[in-house]
N, C-alpha and C positions, 0 to 999 in steps of 0.2 A: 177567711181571706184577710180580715181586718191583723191577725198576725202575724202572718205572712208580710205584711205593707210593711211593718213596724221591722223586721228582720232585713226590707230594703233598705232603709234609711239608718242603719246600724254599722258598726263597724265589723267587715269579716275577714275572719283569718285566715289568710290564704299560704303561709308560712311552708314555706320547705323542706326538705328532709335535713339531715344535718350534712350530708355531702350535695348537696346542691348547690350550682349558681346560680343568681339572680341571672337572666338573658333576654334581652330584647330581642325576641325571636318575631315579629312582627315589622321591626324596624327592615327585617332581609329584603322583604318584598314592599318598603316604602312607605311612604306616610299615607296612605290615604284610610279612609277610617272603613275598620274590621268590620263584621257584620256580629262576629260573637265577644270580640276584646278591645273594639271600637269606643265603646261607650263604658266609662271607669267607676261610674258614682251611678249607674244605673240600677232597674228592674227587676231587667232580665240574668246578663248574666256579671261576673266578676269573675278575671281572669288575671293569674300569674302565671310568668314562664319563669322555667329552671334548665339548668344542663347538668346532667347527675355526671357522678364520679367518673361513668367512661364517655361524656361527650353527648349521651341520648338527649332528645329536647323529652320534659314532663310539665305538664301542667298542674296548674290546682285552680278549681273552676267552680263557683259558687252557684249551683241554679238556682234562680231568683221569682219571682212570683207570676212574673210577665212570662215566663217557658212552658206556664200550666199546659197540660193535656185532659189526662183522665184526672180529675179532683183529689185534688193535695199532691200529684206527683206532675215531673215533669212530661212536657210533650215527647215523643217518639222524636218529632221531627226537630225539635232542639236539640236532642242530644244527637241527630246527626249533624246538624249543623256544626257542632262541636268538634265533631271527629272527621269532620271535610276539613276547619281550619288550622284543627293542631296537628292530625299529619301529612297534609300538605308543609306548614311548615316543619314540620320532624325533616321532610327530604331539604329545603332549604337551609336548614340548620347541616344538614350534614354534605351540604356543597352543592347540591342539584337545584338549579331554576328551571321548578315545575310548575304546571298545572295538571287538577285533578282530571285522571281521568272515567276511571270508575271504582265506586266507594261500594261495598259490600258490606254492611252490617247485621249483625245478630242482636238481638236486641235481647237482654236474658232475666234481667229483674224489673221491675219497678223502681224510679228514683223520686225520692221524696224531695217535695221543694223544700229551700231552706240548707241544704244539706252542700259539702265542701267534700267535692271529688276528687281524685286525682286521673289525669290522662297520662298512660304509660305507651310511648312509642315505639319501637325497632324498626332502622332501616334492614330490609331482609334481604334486596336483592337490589343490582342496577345491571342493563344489559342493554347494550345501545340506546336511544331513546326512552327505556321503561326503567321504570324505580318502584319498588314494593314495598310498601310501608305497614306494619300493624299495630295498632294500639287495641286500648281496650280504656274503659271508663270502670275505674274500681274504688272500691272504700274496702279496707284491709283486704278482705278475702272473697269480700262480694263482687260480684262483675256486674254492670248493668248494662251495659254495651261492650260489644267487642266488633274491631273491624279489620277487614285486607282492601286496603286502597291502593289502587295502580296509578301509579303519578306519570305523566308524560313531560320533556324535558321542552323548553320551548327555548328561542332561539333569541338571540340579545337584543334585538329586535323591536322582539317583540315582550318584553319585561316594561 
């Protein structure tokens, strides 16, 4: 663990693809602070947003020491955390003010802590109030989560 500590306090590289934009995809839904890209110089986790070459929101997302679950990798319930806030924003980045409304996950590898992910989103569908969103949490070819989240749109209101 004493490793791990030294990897928080470090600098990571959270860097882009080369068609990427930098995007404040957190700023959609307002200043108040994230529960996963809230905190910048943390722990837990470290979060960049992108908008690739056709408009997709992607992350790159650093799991940090504080996300432990099963020893040396992260928790289950981190990396869902992850995949509640980056494709919820995935639909807000592509013009929908949603909230989640049911996240479906597959969970298919083990993620090591320490380790610099990337989140891959697609809006797949919108039809009256409902928006379908899918990512997945991958390092080149490996998947470690994959998810279908149903966004519901909510009303101006209430944002």
């Amino acid at each position: 663990m004493e490793q791990l500590k030294e990897i928080a306090v470090t600098d990571v590289d959270l860097s882009g693809e080369d068609d990427w934009t930098p995007f404040d995809a957190p700023a959609l839904v307002g200043g108040s602070l994230r529960f996963v890209s809230g905190e910048i110089g943390g722990d837990r986790y470290r979060v960049a947003y992108y908008r690739n070459g056709k408009g997709a929101l992607r992350a790159r997302i650093w799991f940090g020491p504080a996300t432990e679950g099963p020893p040396g990798h992260s928790h289950g319930g981190a990396m869902a955390a992850v995949l509640d806030e980056v494709l919820g924003l995935a639909a807000w980045t592509a013009g929908y003010s949603v909230v989640v409304g049911n996240l479906n996950i597959s969970f298919r590898n083990m993620l090591s802590l320490g380790e610099v992910v990337t989140v891959e989103t697609e809006v797949v569908s919108a039809q009256g109030r409902k928006v379908m969103v899918h990512g997945k949490i991958c390092q080149g070819d490996t998947v470690f989560a994959s998810a279908e989240c149903l966004c519901i749109t909510i009303a101006a209101a209430d944002k």
